[in-house]
N, C-alpha and C positions, 0 to 999 in steps of 0.2 A: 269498853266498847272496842271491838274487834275494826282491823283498820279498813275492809270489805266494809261491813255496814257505816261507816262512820262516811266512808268516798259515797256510799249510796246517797245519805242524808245528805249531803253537802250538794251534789250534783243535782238533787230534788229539790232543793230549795232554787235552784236558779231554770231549772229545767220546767219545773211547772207556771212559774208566773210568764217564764217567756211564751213557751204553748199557747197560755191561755189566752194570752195578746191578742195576738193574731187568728184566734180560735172566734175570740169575743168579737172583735175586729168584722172579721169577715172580709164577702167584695175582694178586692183583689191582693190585700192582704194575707186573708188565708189563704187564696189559691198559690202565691205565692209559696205560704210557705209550706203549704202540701206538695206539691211541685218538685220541691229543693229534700223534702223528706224520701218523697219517690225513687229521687236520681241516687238518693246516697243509698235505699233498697238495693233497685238494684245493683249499684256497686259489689256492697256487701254481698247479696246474693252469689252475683257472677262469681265472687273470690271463693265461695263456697263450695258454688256447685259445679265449676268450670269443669268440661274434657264428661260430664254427667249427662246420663238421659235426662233426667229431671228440672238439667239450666235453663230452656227455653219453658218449658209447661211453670218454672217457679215465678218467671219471669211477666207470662201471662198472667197467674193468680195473683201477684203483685197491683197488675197494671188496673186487674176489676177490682179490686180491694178498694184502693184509692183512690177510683170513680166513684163506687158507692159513698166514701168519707166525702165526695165534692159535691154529688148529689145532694148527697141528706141534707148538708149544712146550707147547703145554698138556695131550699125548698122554704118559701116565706112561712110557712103554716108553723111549722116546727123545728126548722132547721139546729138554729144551736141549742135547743134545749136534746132534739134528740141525741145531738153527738156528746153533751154533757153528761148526759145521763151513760149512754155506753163507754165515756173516758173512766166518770164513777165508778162504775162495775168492774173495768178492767182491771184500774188501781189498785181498789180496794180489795181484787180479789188477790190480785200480786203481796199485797202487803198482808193480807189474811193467811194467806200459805205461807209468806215468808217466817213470820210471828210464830203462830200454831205449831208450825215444822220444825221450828228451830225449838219451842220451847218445850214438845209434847213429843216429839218426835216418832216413834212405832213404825209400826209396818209401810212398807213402800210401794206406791201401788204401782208402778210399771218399773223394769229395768233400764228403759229407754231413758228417761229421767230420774234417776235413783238420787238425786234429793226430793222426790215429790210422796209426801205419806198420805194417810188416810187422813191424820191431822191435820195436815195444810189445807187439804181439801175441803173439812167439815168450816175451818178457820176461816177459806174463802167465799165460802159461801155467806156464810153468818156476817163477816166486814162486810161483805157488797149489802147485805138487805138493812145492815144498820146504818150505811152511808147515804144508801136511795131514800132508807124514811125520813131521814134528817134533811134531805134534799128536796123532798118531794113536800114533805110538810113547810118548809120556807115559800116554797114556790108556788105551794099550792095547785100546782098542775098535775096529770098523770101521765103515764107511759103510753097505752093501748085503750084504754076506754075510759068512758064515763059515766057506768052505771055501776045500782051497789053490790055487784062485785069484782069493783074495781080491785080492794086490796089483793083478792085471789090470783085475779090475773095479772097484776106486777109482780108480784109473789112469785110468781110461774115466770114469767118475763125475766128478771134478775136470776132467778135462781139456771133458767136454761144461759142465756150470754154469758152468765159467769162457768157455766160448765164450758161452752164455747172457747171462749180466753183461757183456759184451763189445756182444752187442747189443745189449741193454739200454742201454745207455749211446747207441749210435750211435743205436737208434732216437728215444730223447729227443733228442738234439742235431738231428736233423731239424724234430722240432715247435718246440727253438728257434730254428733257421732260417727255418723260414713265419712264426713268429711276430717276426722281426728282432730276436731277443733272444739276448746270451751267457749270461743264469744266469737258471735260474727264478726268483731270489730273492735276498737279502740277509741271508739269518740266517744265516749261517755265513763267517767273515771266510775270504779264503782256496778256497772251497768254491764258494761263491754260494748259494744257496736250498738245502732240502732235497729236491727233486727230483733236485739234483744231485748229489748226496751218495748216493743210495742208488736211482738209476737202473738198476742194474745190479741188486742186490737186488730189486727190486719181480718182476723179471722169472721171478728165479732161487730164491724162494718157491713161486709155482705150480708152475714144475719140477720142484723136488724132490718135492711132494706130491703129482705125477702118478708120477714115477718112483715112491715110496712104497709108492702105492698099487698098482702094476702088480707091484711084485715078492712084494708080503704077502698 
């Protein structure tokens, strides 16, 4: 085990029960600690994209990202089951690309992110819809509707977020590249900064809150 993936695992084992806490939590626990996620954004950000056209508009897309994650979670109807299910698809889709990528590896599909192949991608997909059936079958609840065809439309639902989080990720890795940097950051051994850690989520927040809203 290579000493990158080994700092991953280690940092995930402490990094996901503490999230989930405050996740589960709620009230003013999570706002808390969305809050304190926001400030160290944009930190990170600013060190990125300082003296940049792009500092203040990243800064914006920041500030709605993480109203929608305060929205959703704080809505009695579905709150934390909705942010579960899109932290699920994030993950799984990170850990799907990473797996796939690394072990399948082939052709690349942007240059902007040239560790990202066609394998990771097919790998992300496929982890997110084998995470959400396992989730969804405990839970017994659904995503977007309740009729019988339902499985279609989560089908569709996981499969678009997880393309979302996919950009997400590739389009920050570009601003690390203008910015000639590999990780927004150092707080997370393994990870690099928190930008990079939830690249894919910032993205796949407004998403769902759009879809949300369009189908309610």
């Amino acid at each position: 085990m290579d000493h990158e993936l080994k700092n991953r695992i280690l940092s995930s084992i402490v990094l996901i029960p503490f999230s989930l806490f405050f996740i589960i939590k709620g009230s003013y626990f999570f706002n808390l600690f969305i809050f304190i996620c926001l400030i160290i954004s944009f930190y990170e950000w600013y060190l990125m994209s300082k003296n940049n056209f792009y500092n203040i508009p990243g800064h914006l897309f920041l500030f709605i990202s993480f109203s929608t994650l305060y929205i959703l979670r704080n809505n009695p109807d579905f709150g934390l089951t909705s942010i579960m299910i899109i932290l699920i698809i994030c993950v799984s889709t990170d850990i799907g690309g990473y797996i796939f990528g690394k072990i399948f590896k082939g052709p690349k599909i942007i240059k902007i992110s040239p560790n990202k192949t066609y394998s990771g991608m097919f790998g992300s997909f496929l982890m997110s819809i084998i995470f959400i059936s396992i989730f969804l079958s405990y839970n017994n609840t659904y995503i977007i509707a309740s009729a019988e065809i339902i499985s279609l439309l989560d089908f569709i639902f996981v499969i678009f977020i997880s393309l979302i989080s996919q950009i997400g990720d590739i389009f920050v890795s570009f601003f690390k590249r203008k910015s000639k940097i590999k990780n927004t950051g150092k707080l997370i051994p393994g990870h690099g900064g928190l930008l990079d850690r939830i690249d894919g989520m910032i993205f796949a927040f407004p998403a769902t809150y759009i879809i949300l809203n369009i189908i309610n």
